[in-house]
C-alpha angles and dihedrals in degrees: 000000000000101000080216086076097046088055093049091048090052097048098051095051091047077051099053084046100056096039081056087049098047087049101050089049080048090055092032094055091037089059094046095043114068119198113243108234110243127254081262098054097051092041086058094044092060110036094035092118096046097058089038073055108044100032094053084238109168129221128222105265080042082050090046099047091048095050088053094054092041083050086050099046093045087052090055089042095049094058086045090060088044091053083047094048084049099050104037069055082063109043107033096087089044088058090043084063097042086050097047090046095043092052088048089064095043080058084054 
């Protein structure tokens, strides 16, 4: 055997060791160090309920129950387009005539 390989061989398997080793100290620090919230987080943390507040902002059950009643008032809005449609079917050819009667006397 070419002793070249068995270097290479060696030092690619110290490598991968110590790159394990490297890795598990790197877990190992990032458990025991905690990261410090920022001056933004904490001032949100405190003062949360008072910009939801102040700012009219909704939450989601608020969100829910006005989509319901938007659902709701559309519904209703949407017949009542329906009654005007019927009943401009109606009276469009009454106010053709009325039209057609008032410009004959106009002529007059």
């Amino acid at each position: 055997m070419d002793i070249g390989f068995l270097y290479g061989f060696l030092f690619c398997g110290i490598l991968i060791m110590v790159l394990l080793v490297l890795y598990w100290s790197y877990k190992t620090i990032r458990k025991e160090i905690k990261p410090v919230p920022s001056h933004v987080q904490l001032y949100f943390d405190e003062h949360f309920k008072d910009i939801v507040r102040e700012w009219d902002i909704m939450n989601r059950t608020e969100v829910k129950t006005w989509s319901n009643d938007i659902t709701k008032r559309l519904g209703v809005i949407g017949k009542d387009i329906e009654k005007i449609k019927s009943f401009r079917k109606i009276f469009d050819p009454r106010l053709d005539k009325l039209e057609m009667t008032v410009s004959k006397m106009e002529r007059v």
